[in-house]
N, C-alpha and C positions, 0 to 999 in steps of 0.2 A: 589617514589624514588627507583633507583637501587641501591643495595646495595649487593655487591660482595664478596668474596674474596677466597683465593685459598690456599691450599696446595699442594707439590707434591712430587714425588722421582721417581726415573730413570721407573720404571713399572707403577706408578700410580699415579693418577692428582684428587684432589677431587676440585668441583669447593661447592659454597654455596652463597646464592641467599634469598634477603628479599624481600617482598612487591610482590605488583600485576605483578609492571614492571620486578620485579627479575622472574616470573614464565612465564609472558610472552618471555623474552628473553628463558628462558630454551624449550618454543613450539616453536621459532623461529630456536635454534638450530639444533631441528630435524628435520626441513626443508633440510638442509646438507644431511640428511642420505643417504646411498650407499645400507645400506639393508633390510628387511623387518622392519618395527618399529612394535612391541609388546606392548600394553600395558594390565597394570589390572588396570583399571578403577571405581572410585569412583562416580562422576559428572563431565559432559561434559565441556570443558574447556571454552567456550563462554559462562558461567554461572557467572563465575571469572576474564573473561578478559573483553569484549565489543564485538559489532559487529563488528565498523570496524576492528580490529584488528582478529577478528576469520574470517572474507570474508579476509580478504588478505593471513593468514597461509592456508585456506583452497585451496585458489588460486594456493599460491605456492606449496601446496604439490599435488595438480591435474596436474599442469603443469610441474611437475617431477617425476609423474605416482610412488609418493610414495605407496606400499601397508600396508594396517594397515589391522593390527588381535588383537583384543579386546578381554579382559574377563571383562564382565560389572555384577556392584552392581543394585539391586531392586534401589538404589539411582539416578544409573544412568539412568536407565531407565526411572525413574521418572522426571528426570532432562533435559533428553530429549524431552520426550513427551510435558513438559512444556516450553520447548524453544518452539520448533515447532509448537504449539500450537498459537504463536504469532508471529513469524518470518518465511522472508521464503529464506532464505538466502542459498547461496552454502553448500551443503553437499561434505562431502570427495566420494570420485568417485571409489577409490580402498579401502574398508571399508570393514571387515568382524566379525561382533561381535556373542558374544556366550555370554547368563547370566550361571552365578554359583549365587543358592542359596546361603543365608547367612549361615544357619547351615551346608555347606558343607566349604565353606571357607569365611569369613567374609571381605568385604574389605573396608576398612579403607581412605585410601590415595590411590593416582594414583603413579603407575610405571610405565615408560614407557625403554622400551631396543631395543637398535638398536647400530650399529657398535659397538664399543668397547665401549660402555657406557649404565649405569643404571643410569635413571635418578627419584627419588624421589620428589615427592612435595605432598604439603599436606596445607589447609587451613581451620583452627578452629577460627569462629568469626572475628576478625582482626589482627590474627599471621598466617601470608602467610607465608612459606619458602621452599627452596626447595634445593635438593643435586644432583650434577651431578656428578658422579665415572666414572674415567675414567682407563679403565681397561679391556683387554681384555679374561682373564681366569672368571673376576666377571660374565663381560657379557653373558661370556659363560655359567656360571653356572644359571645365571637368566632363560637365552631363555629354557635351560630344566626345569626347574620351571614351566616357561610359557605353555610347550608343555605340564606338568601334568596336569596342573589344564584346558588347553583348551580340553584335553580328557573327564574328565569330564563334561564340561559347556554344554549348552545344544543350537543346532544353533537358532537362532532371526529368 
């Protein structure tokens, strides 16, 4: 069940998102994107959603030559290798990830930034949710966030 709702004011829109279906709409959204997508990464989204649904996002963000720059968790890499391990479905095509140790930054939940939005989610057990800010000075502040900690990460 999607489960929605919004706040907003003239600079900024915050959107908030329950359930599987809520987090899949929020990777549906950044299919839109216009510019590079960022994320810091926890576990791979096809972990949480299903196949068909990650072959179709994966589809559509190949087919609009989105580019992604990853800083991935020891979690996610595990969460990787174990998809892949049994699947052998579309990988993203414009993909560039970097691990960061945990004792350098520990990561928790996925963030993902692109256009004027930081997007949040996070799933413990079966309390899925997720936050979409919409906001172009946050984002701003995120993507240098992003460029500290990808100076650090070390390339895959």
């Amino acid at each position: 069940v999607l489960a929605s709702n919004s706040i907003s004011s003239p600079a900024t829109r915050v959107q908030f998102y329950r359930g599987p279906e809520g987090v899949k709409q929020m990777f549906w959204n950044e299919t839109k994107a216009t510019t590079e997508i960022m994320g810091i990464l926890h576990e791979n989204v096809q972990v949480k959603t299903n196949s068909r649904f990650f072959e179709r996002w994966v589809r559509a963000c190949n087919e609009r030559q989105l580019k992604f720059r990853g800083v991935i968790s020891d979690d996610f890499v595990a969460s990787q290798r174990l998809w892949y391990s049994n699947h052998t479905n579309e990988q993203l095509k414009f993909w560039e990830p970097r691990h960061i140790a945990k004792d350098i930054f520990p990561i928790t939940h996925g963030t993902i930034i692109y256009n004027g939005v930081v997007a949040y989610y996070n799933w413990k057990d079966e309390e899925i949710f997720g936050v979409e800010i919409y906001n172009q000075e946050i984002a701003d502040t995120q993507r240098q966030h992003f460029e500290l900690l990808w100076q650090q990460a070390s390339p895959q």
